[in-house]
KOLZA-953755 format. One record per atom (N, C-alpha, C): residue number from 1; atom name; x, y, z. Coordinates in nm, 2 decimals. Example, Ala and Ser with C-alpha at 12.3 -4.5 7.8 and 13.67 -1.06 7.14 Angstrom:
BEGIN
<1 "N" <1.32 -0.57 0.78>> <1 "CA" <1.23 -0.45 0.78>> <1 "C" <1.32 -0.33 0.78>> <2 "N" <1.28 -0.22 0.71>> <2 "CA" <1.37 -0.11 0.71>> <2 "C" <1.29 0.00 0.79>> 
END
This chain:
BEGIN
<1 "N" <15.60 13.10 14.44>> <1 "CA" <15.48 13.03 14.44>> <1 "C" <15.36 13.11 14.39>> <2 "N" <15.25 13.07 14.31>> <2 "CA" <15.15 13.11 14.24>> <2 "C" <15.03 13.13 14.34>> <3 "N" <14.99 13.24 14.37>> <3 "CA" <14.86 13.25 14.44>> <3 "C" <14.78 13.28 14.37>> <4 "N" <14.77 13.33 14.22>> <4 "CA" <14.62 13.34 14.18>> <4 "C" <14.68 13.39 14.04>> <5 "N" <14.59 13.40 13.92>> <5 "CA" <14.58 13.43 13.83>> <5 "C" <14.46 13.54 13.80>> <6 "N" <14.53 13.63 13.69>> <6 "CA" <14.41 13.71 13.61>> <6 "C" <14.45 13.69 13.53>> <7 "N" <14.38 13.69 13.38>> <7 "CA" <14.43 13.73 13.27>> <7 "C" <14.26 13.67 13.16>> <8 "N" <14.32 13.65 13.06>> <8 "CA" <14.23 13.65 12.91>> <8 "C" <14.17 13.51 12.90>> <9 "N" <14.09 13.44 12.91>> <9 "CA" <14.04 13.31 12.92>> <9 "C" <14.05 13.25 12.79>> <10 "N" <14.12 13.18 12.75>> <10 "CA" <14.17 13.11 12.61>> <10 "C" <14.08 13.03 12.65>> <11 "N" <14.08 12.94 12.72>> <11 "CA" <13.98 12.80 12.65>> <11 "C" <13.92 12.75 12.79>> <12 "N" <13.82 12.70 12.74>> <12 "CA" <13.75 12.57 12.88>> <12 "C" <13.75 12.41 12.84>> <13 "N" <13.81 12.37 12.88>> <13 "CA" <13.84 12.21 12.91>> <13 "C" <13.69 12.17 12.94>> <14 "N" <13.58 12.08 12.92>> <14 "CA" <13.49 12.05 13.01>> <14 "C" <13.52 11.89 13.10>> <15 "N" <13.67 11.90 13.07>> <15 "CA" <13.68 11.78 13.18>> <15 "C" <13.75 11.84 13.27>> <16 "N" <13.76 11.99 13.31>> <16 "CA" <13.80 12.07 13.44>> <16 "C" <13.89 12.12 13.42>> <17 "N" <13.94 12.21 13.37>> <17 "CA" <14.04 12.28 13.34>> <17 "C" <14.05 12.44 13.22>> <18 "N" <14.10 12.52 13.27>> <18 "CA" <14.10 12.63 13.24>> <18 "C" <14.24 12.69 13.20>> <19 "N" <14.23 12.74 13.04>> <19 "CA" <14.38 12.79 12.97>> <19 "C" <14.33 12.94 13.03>> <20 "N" <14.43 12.99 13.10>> <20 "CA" <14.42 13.16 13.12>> <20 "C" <14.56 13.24 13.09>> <21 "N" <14.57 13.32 13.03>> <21 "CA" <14.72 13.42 12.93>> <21 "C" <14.70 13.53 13.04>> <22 "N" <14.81 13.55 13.07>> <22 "CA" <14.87 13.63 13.22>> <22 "C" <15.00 13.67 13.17>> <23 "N" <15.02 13.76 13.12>> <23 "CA" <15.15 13.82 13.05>> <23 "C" <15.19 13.74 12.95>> <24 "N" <15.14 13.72 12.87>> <24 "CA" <15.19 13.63 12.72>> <24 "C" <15.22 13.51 12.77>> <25 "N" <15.19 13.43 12.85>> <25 "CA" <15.16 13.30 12.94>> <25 "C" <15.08 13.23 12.92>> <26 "N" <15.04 13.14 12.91>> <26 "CA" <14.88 13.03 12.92>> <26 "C" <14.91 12.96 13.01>> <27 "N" <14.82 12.98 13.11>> <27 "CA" <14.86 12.91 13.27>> <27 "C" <14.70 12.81 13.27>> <28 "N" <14.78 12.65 13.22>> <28 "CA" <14.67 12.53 13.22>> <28 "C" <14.59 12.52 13.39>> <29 "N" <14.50 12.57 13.40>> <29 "CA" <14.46 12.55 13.60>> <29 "C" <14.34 12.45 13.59>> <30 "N" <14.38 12.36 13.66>> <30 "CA" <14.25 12.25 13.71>> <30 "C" <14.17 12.30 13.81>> <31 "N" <14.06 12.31 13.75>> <31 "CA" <13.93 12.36 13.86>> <31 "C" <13.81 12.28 13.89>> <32 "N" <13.72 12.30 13.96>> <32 "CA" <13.59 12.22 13.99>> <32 "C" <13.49 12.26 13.91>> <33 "N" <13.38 12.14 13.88>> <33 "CA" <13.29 12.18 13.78>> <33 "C" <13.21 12.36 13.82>> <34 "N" <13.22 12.35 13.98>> <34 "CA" <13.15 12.50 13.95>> <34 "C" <13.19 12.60 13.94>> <35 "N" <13.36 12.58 13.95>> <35 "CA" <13.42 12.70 13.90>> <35 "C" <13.49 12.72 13.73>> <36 "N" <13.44 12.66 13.70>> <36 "CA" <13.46 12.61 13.51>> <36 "C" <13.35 12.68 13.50>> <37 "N" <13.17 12.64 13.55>> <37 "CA" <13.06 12.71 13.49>> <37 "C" <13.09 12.85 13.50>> <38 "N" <13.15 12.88 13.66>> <38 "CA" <13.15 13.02 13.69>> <38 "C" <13.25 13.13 13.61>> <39 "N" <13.35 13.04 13.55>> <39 "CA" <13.43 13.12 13.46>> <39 "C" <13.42 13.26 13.39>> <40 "N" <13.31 13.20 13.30>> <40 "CA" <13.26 13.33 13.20>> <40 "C" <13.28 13.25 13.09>> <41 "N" <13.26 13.36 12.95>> <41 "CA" <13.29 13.32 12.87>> <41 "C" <13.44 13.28 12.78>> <42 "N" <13.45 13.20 12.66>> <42 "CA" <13.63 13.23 12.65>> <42 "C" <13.59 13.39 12.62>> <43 "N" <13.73 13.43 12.61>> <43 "CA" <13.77 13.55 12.60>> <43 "C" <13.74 13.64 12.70>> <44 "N" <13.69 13.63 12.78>> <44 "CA" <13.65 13.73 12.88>> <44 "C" <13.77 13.73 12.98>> <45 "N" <13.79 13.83 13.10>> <45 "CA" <13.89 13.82 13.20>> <45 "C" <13.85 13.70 13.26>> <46 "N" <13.91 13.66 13.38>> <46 "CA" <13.92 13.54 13.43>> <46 "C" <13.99 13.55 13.54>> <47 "N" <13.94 13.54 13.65>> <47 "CA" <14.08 13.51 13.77>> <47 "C" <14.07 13.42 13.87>> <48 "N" <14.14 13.37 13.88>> <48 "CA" <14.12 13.21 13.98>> <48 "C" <14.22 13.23 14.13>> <49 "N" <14.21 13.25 14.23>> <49 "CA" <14.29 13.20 14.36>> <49 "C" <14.35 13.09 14.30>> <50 "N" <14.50 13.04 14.32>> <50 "CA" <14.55 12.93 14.28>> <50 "C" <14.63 12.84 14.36>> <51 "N" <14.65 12.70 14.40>> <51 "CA" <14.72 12.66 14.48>> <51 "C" <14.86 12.63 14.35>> <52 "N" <14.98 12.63 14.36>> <52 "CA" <15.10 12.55 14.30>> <52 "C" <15.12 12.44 14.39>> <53 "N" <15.08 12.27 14.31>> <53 "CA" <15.15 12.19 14.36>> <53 "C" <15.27 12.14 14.29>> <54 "N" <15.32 12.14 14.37>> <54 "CA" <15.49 12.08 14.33>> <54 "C" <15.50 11.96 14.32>> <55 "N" <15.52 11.89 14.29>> <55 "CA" <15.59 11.71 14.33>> <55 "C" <15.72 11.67 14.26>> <56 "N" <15.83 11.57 14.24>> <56 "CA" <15.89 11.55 14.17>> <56 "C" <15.89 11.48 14.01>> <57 "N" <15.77 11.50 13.95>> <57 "CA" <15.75 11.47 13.87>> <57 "C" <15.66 11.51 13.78>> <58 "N" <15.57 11.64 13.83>> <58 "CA" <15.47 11.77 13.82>> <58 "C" <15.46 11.84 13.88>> <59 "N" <15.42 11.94 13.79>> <59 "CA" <15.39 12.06 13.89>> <59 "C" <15.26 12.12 13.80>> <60 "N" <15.16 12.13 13.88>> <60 "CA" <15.01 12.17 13.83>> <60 "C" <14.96 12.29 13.91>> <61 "N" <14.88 12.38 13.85>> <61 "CA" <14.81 12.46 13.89>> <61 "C" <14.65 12.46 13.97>> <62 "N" <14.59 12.43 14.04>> <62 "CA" <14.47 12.45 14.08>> <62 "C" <14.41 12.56 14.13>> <63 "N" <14.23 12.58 14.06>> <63 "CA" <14.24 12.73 14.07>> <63 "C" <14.10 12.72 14.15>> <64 "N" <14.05 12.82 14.22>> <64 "CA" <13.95 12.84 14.26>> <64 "C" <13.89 12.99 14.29>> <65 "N" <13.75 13.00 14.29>> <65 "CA" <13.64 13.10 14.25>> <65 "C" <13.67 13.20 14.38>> <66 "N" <13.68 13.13 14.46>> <66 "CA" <13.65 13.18 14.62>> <66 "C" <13.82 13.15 14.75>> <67 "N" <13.88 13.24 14.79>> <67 "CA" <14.01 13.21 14.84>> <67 "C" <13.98 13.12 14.96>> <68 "N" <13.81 13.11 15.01>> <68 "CA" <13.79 13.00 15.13>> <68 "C" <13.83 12.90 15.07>> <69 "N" <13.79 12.88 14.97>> <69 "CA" <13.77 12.72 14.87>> <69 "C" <13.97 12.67 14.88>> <70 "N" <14.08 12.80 14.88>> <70 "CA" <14.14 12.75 14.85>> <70 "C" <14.20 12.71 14.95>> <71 "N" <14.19 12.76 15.05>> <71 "CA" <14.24 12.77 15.23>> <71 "C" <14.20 12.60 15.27>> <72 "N" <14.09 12.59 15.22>> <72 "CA" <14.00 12.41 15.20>> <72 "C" <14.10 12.32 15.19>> <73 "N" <14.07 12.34 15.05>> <73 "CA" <14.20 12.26 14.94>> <73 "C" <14.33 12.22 15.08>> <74 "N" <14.39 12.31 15.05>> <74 "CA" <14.52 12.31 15.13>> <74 "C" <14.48 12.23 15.27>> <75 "N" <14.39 12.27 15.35>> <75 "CA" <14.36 12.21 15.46>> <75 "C" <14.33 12.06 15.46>> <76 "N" <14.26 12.05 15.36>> <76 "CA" <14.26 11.88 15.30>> <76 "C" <14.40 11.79 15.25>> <77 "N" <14.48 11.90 15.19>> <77 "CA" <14.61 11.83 15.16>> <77 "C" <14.71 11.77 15.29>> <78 "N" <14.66 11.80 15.40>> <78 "CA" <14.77 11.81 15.53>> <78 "C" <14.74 11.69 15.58>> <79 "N" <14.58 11.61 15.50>> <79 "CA" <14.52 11.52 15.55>> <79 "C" <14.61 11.35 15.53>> <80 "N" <14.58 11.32 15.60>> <80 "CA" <14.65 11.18 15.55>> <80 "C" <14.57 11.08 15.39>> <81 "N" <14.70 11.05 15.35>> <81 "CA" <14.61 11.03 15.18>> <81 "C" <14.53 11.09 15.12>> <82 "N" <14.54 11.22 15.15>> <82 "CA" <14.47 11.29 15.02>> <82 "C" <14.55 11.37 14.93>> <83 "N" <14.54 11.34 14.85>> <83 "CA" <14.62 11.45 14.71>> <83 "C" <14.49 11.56 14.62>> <84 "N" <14.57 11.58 14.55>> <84 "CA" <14.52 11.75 14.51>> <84 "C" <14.38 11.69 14.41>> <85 "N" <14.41 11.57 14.39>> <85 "CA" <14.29 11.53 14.29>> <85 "C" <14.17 11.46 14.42>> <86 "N" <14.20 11.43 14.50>> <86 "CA" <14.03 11.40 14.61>> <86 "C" <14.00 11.51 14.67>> <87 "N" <14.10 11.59 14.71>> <87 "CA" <14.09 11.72 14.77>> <87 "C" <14.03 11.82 14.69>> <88 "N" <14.01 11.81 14.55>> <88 "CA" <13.90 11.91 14.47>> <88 "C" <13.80 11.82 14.45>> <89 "N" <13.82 11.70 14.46>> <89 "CA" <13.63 11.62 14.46>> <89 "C" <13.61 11.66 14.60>> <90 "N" <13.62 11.67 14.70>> <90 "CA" <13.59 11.64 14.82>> <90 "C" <13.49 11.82 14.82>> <91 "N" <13.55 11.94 14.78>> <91 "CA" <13.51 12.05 14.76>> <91 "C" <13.42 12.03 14.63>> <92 "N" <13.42 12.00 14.55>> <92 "CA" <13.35 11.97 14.49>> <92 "C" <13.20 11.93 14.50>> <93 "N" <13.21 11.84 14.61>> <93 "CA" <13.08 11.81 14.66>> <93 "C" <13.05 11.85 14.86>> <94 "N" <13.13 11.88 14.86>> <94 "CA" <13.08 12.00 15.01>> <94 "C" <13.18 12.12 15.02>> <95 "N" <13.08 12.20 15.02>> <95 "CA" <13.19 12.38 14.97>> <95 "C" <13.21 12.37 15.16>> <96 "N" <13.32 12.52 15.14>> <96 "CA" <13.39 12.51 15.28>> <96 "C" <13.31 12.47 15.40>> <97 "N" <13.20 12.58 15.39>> <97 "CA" <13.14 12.55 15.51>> <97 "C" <13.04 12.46 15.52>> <98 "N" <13.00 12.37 15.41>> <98 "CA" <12.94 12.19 15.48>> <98 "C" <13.05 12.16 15.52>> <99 "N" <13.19 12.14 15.44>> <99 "CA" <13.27 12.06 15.51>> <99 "C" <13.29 12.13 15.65>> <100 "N" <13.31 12.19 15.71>> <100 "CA" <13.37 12.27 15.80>> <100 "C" <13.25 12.18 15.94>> <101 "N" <13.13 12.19 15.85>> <101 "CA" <13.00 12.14 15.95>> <101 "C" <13.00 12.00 15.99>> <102 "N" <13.06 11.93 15.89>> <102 "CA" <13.08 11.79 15.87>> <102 "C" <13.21 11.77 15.97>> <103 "N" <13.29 11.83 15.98>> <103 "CA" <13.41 11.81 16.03>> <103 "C" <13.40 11.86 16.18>> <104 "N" <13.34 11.97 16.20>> <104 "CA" <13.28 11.98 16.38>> <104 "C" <13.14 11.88 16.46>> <105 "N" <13.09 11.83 16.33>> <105 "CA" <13.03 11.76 16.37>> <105 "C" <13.04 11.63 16.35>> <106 "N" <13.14 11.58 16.38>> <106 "CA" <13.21 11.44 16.34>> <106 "C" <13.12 11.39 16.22>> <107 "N" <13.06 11.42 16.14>> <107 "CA" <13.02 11.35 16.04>> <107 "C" <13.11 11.28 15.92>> <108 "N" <13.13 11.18 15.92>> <108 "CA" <13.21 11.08 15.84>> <108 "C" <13.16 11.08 15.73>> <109 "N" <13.02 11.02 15.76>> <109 "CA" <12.91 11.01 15.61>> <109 "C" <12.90 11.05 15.53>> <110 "N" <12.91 11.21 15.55>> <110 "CA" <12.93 11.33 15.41>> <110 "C" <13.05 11.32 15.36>> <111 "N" <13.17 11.25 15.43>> <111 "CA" <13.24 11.25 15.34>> <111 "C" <13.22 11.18 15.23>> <112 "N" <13.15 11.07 15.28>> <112 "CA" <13.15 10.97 15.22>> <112 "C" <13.10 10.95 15.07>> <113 "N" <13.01 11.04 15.08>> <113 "CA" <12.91 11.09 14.95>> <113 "C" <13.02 11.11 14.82>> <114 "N" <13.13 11.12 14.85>> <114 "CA" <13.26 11.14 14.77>> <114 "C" <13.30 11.06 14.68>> <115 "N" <13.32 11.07 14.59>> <115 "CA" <13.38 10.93 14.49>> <115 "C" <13.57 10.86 14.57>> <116 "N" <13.54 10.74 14.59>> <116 "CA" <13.71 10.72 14.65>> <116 "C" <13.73 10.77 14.79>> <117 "N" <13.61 10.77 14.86>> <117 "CA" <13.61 10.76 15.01>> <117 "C" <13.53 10.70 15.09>> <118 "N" <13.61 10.61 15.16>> <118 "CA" <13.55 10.46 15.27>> <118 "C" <13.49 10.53 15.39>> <119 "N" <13.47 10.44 15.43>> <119 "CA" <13.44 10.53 15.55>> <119 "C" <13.55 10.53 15.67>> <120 "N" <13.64 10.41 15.65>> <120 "CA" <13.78 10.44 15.71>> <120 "C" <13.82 10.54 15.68>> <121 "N" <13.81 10.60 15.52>> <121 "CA" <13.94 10.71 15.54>> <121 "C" <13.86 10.82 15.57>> <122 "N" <13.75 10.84 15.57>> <122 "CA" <13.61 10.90 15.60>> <122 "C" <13.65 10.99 15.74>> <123 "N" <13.64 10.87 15.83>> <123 "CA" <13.69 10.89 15.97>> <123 "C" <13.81 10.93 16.03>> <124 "N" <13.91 10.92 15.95>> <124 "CA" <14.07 10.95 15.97>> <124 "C" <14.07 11.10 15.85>> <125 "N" <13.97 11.11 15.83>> <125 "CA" <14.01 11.28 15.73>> <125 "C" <13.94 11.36 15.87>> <126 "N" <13.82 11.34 15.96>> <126 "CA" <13.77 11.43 15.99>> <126 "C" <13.83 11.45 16.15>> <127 "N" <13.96 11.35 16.18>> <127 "CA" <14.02 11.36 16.25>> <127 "C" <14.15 11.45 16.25>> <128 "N" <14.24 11.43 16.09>> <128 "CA" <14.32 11.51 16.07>> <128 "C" <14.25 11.62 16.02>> <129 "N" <14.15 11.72 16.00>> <129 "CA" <14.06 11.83 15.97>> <129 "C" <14.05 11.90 16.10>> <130 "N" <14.01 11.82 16.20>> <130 "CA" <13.96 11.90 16.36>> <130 "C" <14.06 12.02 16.37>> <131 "N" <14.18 11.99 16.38>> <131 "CA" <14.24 12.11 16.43>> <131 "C" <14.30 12.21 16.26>> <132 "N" <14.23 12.19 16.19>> <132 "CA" <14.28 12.29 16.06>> <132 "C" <14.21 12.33 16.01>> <133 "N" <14.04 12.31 16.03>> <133 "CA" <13.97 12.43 15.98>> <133 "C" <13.86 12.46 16.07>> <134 "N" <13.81 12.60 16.04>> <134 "CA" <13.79 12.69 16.17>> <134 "C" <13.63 12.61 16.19>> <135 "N" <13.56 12.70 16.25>> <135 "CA" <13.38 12.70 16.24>> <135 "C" <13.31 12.75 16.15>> <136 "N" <13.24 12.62 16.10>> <136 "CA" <13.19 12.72 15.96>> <136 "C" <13.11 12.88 15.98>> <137 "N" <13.07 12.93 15.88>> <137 "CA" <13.07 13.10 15.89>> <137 "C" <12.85 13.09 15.83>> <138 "N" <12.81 12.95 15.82>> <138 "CA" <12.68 12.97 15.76>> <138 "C" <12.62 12.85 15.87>> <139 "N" <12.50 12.84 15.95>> <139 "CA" <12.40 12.79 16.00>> <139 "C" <12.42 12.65 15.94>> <140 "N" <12.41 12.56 16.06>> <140 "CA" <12.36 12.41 16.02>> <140 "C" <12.23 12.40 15.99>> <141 "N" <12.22 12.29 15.91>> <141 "CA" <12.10 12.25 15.84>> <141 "C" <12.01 12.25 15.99>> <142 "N" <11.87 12.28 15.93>> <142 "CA" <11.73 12.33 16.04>> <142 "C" <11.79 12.43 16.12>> <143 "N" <11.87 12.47 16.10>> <143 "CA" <11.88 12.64 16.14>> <143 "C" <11.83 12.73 16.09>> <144 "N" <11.79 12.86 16.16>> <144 "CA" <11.74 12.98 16.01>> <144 "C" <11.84 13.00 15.97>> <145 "N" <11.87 13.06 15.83>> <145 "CA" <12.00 13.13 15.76>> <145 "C" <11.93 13.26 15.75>> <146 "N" <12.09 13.31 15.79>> <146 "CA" <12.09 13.49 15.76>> <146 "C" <12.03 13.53 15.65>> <147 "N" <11.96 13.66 15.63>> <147 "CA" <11.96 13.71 15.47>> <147 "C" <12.05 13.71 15.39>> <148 "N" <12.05 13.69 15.27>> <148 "CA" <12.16 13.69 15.14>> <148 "C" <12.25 13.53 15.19>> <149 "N" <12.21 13.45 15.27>> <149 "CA" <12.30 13.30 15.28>> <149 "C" <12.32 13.26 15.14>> <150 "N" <12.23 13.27 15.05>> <150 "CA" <12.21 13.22 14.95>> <150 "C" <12.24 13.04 14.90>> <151 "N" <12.29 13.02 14.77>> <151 "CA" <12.28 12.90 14.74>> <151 "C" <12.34 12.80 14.85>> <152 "N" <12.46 12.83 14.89>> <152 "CA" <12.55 12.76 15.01>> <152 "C" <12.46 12.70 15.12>> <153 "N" <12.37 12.77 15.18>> <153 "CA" <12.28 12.69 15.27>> <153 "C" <12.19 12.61 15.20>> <154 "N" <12.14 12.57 15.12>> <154 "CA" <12.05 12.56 14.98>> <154 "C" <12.13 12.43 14.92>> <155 "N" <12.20 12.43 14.90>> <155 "CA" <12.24 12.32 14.86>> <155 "C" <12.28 12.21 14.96>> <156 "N" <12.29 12.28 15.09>> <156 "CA" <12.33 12.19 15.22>> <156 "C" <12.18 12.11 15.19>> <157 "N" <12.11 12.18 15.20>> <157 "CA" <11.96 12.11 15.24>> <157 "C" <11.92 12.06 15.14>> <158 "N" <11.98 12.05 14.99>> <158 "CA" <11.93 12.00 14.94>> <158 "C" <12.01 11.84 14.95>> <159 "N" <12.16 11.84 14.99>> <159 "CA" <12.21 11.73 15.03>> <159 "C" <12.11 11.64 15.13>> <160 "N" <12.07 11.72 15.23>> <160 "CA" <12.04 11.65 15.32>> <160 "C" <11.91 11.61 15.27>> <161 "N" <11.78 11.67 15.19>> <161 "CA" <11.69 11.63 15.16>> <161 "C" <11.68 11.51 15.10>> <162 "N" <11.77 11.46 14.96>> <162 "CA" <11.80 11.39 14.87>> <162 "C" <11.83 11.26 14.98>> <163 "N" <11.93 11.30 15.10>> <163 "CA" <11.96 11.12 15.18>> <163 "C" <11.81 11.08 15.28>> <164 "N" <11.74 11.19 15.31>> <164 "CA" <11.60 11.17 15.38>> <164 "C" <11.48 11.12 15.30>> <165 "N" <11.50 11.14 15.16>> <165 "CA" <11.40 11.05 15.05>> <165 "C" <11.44 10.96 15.03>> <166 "N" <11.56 10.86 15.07>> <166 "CA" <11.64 10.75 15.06>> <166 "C" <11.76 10.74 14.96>> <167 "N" <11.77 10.83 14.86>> <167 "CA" <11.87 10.80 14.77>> <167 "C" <11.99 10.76 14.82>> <168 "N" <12.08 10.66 14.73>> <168 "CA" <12.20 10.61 14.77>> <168 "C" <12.31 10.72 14.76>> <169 "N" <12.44 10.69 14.80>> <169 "CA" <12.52 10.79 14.85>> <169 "C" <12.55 10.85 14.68>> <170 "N" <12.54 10.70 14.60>> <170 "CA" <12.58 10.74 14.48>> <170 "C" <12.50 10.81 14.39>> <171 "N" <12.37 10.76 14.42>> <171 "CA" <12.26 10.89 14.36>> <171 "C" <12.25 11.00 14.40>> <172 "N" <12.29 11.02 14.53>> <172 "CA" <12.29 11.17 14.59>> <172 "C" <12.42 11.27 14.50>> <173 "N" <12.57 11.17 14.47>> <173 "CA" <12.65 11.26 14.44>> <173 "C" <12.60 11.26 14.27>> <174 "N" <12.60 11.19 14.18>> <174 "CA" <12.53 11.22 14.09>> <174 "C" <12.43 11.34 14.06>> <175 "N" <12.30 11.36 14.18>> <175 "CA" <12.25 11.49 14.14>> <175 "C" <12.31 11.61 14.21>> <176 "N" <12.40 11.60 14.30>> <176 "CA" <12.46 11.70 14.33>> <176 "C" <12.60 11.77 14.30>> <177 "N" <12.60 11.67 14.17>> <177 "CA" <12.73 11.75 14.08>> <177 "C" <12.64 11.84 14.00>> <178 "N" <12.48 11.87 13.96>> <178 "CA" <12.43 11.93 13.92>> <178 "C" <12.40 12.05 13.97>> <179 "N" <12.35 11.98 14.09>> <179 "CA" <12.33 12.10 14.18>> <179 "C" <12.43 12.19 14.17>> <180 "N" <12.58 12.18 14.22>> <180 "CA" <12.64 12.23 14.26>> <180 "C" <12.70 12.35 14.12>> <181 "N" <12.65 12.29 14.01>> <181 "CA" <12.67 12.40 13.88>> <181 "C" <12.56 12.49 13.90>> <182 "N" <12.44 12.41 13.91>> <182 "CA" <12.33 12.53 13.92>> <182 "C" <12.37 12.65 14.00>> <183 "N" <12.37 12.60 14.13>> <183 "CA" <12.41 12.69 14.25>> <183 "C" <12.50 12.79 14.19>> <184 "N" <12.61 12.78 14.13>> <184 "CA" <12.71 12.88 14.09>> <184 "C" <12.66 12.91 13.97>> <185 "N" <12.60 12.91 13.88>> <185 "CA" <12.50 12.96 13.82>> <185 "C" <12.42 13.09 13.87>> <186 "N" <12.36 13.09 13.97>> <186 "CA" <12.26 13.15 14.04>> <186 "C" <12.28 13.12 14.23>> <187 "N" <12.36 13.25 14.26>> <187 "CA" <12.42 13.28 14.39>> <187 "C" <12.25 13.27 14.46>> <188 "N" <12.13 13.31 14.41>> <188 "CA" <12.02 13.34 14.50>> <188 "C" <11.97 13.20 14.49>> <189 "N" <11.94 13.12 14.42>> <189 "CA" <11.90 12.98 14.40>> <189 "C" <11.86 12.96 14.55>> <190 "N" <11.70 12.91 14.57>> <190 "CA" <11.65 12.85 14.66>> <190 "C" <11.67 12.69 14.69>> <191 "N" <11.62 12.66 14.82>> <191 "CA" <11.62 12.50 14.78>> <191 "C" <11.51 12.43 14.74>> <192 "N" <11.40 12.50 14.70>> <192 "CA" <11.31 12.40 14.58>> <192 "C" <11.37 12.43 14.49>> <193 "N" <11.42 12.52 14.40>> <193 "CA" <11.48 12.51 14.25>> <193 "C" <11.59 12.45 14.29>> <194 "N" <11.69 12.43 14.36>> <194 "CA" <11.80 12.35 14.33>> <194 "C" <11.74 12.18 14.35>> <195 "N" <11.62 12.15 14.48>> <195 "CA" <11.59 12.04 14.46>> <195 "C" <11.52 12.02 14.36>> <196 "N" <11.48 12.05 14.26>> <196 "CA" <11.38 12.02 14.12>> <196 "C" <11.52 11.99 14.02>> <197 "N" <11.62 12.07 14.00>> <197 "CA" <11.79 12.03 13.98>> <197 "C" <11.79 11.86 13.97>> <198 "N" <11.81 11.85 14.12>> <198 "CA" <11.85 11.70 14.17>> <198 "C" <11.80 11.59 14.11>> <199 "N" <11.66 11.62 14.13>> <199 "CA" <11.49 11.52 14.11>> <199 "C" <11.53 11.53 13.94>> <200 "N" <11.54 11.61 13.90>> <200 "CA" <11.51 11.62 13.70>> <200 "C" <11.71 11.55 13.68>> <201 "N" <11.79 11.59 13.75>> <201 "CA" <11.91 11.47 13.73>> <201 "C" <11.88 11.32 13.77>> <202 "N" <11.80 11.30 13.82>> <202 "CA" <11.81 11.20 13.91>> <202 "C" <11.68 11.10 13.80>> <203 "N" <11.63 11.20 13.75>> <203 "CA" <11.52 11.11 13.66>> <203 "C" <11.37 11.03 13.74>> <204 "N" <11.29 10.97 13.66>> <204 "CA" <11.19 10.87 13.76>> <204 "C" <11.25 10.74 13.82>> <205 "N" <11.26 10.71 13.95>> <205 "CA" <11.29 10.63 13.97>> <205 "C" <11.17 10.51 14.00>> 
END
């Protein structure tokens, strides 16, 4: 089984996906838009934590920046109806520890923000989640954050700011596929510059 890759970055996909050469190999790995930005450039090294899923009819690679991200992933797979493709939207738009906050704090809604999640299955994810992922490791929103929290708490609030100005679930995830490049962009990124992100994705309404 494949836990992770290093090697020589051949190409970027911008519909999510990364060619990486690992012993005279090109290993095709599907990733999230903020681990595509985070990549580098082509040619440069490259190494991704990787899940191998199997099925009888593929077998694909999925890669991520951070080995919480991938502990996630997997944690989300165990869920009822999720496969490897909601299970990277789902991280996609709440890194471990919102979800982790979302999931101790029965919140359904954040899942919701998700493309391809009801609030039924909303409710039946954060039930099979309770016992498989731990306490998150970063302050709920109106908490203080530690020094160096960086963008991770920052983007939490900027989730939450964007549903307190009223935007819909679907405008919220629209500016927060930006966000969430920015963020990995810039580990210090505050939450006015990621909210100025959101508001400049989001246009005049």
């Amino acid at each position: 089984m494949i836990g992770s890759v290093r090697g020589r970055l051949l190409d970027k996909d911008p519909g999510g996906e990364l060619l990486i050469e690992a012993g005279g190999v090109g290993y095709r790995v599907i990733v999230a838009p903020a681990t595509l930005a985070a990549a580098g450039p082509v040619g440069d090294e490259c190494f991704v934590y990787a899940h191998h899923h199997v099925r009888e009819d593929t077998s694909d690679l999925y890669g991520f920046a951070e080995l919480d991200e991938r502990r996630c992933f997997e944690a989300l797979l165990s869920a009822h109806g999720v496969g490897p493709a909601l299970a990277l939207a789902v991280l996609s738009h709440l890194p471990p520890d919102e979800l982790r906050r979302a999931v101790a704090a029965d919140d359904a809604a954040a899942l919701e923000l998700v493309p391809g999640i009801g609030a039924k299955t909303s409710k039946r994810m954060v039930l099979d989640l309770k016992s498989r992922l731990g306490a998150p490791a970063t302050p709920s929103i109106g908490e203080a954050a530690p020094v160096g929290d960086g963008a991770g708490s920052a983007v939490a609030e900027v989730r939450a700011a964007l549903s307190q100005m009223g935007f819909s679930p679907a405008e919220v995830r629209e500016a927060m596929a930006a966000v969430s490049i920015a963020a990995a962009n810039d580990a210090e990124a505050d939450t006015g510059a990621l909210l100025r992100v959101a508001l400049q994705e989001l246009g005049p309404r």
